[in-house]
C-alpha positions as CSV (number, residue, x, y, z in Angstrom):
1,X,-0.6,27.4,-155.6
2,X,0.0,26.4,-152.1
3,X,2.9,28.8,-151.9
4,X,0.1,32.0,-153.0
5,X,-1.9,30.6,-150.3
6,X,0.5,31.2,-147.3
7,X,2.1,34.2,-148.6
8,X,-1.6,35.4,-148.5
9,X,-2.0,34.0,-145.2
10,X,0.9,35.6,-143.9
11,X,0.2,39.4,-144.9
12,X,-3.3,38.9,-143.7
13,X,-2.0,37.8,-139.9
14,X,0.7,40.6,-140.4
15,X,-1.9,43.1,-141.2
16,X,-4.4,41.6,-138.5
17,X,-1.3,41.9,-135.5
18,X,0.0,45.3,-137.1
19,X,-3.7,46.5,-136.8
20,X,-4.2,45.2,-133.1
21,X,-0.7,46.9,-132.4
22,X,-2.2,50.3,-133.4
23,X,-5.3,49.7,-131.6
24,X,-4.0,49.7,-128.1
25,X,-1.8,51.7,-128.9
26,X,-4.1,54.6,-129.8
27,X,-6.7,53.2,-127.1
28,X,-4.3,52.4,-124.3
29,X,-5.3,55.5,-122.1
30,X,-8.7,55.7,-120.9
31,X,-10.5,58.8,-118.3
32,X,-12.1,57.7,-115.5
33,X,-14.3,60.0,-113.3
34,X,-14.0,59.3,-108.9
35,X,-15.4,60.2,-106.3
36,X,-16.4,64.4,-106.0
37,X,-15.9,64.4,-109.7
38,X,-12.0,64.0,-109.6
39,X,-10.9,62.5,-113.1
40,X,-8.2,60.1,-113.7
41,X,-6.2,59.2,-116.5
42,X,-5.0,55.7,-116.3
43,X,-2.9,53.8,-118.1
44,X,-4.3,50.5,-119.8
45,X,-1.1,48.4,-120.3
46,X,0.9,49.2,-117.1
47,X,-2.1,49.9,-114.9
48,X,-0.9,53.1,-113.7
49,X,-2.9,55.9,-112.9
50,X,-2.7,59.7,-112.8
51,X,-5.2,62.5,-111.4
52,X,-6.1,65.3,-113.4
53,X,-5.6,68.6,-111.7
54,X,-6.0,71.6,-114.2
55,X,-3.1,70.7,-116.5
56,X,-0.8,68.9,-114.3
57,X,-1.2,64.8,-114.1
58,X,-0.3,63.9,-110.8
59,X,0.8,60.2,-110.0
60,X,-1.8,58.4,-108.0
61,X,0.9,57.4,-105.1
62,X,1.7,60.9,-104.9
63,X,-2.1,61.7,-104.8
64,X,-2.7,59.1,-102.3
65,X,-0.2,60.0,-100.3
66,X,-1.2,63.9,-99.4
67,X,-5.1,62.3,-98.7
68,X,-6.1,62.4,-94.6
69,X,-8.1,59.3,-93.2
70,X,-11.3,60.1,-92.6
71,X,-13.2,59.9,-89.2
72,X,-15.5,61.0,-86.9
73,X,-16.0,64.9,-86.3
74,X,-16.0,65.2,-82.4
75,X,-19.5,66.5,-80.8
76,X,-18.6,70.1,-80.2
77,X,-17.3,70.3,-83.9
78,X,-20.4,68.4,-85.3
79,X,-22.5,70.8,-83.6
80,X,-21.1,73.6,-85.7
81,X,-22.5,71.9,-88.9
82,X,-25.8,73.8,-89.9
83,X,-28.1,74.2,-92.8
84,X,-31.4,73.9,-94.2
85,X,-32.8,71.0,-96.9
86,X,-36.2,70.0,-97.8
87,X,-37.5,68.1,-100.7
88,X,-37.6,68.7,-103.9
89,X,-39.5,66.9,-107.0
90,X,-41.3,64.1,-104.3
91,X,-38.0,62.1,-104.2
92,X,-35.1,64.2,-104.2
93,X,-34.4,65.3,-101.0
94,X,-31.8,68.1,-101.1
95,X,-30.1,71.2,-99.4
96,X,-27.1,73.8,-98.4
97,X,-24.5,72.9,-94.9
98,X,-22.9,75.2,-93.7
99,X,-19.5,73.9,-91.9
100,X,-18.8,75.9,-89.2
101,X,-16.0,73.8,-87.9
102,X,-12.3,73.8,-88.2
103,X,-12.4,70.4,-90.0
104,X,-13.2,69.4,-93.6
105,X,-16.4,68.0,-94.0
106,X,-16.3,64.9,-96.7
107,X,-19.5,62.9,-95.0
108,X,-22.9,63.2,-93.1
109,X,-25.3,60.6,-92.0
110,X,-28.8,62.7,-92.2
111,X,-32.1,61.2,-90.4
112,X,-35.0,62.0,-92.6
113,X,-38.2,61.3,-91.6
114,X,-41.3,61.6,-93.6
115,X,-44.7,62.8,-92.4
116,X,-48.2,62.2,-93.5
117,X,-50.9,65.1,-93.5
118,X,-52.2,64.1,-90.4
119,X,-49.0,64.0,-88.4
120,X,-48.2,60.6,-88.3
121,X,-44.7,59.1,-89.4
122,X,-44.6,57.0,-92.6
123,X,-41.0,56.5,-91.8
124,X,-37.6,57.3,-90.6
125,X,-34.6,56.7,-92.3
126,X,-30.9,57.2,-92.0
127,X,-28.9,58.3,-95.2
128,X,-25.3,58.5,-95.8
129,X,-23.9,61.4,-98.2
130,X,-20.7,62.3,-99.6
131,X,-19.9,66.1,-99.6
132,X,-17.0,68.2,-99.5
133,X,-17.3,71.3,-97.4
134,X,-13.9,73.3,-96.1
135,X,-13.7,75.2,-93.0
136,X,-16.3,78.4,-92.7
137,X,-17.6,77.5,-96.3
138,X,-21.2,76.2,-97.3
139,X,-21.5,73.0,-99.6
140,X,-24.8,71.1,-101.1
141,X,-25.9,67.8,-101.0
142,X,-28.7,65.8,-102.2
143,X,-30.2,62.2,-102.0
144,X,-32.7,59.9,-103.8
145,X,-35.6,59.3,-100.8
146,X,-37.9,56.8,-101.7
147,X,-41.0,56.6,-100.7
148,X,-41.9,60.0,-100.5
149,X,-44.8,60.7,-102.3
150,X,-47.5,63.0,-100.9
151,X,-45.9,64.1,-97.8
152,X,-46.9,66.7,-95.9
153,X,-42.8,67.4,-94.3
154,X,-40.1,65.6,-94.4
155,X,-37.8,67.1,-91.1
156,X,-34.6,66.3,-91.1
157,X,-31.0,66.3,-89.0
158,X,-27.5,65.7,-89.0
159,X,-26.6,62.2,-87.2
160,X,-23.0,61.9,-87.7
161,X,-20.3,63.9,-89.3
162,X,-17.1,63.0,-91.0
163,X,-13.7,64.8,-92.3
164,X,-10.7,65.2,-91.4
165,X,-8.3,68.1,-89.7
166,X,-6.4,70.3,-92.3
């Protein structure tokens, strides 16, 4: 009897390991969406990582590699970044830029500021958005603003720019 006992033992921990094999096996690569909605495939045992472009999987060191740093657009190519926003909804404040620079655009700092009916400022704030905008092209962005509620105008500018130089 105790030798039925530990065969039975036995094939259930075989089964239970074979089963767990399978498992991350079929569940060892997981998608993952980044930043500007760039997917990547990575790799749950080995930890590497791949981004999806079309059909091609490129190697993340490879990605990483062809990426610029990102800084500061200098004044007189800030000053070429135009557009018009507004809100939209109460608390979605939202819009086009047009980039009319020689640099790619992939962060502004907009100042909001939000005014009552009778002219007064409720606040001013400064808020920080990704965006990705080539050279001579137009892009959106858009941003949760709270506190907005039954104002009159929100008017609004560009603070800071950042990209980087093709």
């Amino acid at each position: 009897m105790n030798k039925t006992v530990l065969a039975i033992v036995a094939i259930l921990a075989i089964a239970v390991l074979t089963g767990f094999y399978i498992w991350t096996s079929h569940n060892r690569y997981h998608l993952m969406a980044g930043a500007e909605g760039v997917a990547y495939e990575v790799d749950g045992k080995t930890g590497q990582s791949w981004m999806l472009r079309g059909v091609r999987k490129v190697p993340q060191e490879e990605a990483s590699q062809g990426q610029h740093k990102e800084q500061e657009l200098p004044s007189g190519e800030a000053s070429k970044i135009t557009g018009n926003a507004g809100l939209k909804y109460e608390t979605l404040f939202s819009g086009m830029l047009y980039n009319g620079s020689s640099w790619v655009v992939t962060r502004v700092i907009i100042e909001v500021s939000a005014k009552e009916k009778d002219g007064t400022v409720r606040w001013a704030r400064d808020f920080s958005t990704t965006v990705m905008i080539e050279p001579l092209r137009t892009g959106q962005f858009a941003f949760e603003v709270p506190g907005a509620y039954g104002l009159k105008e929100a008017p609004w500018s560009v603070v800071k720019v950042f990209g980087h130089k093709e």
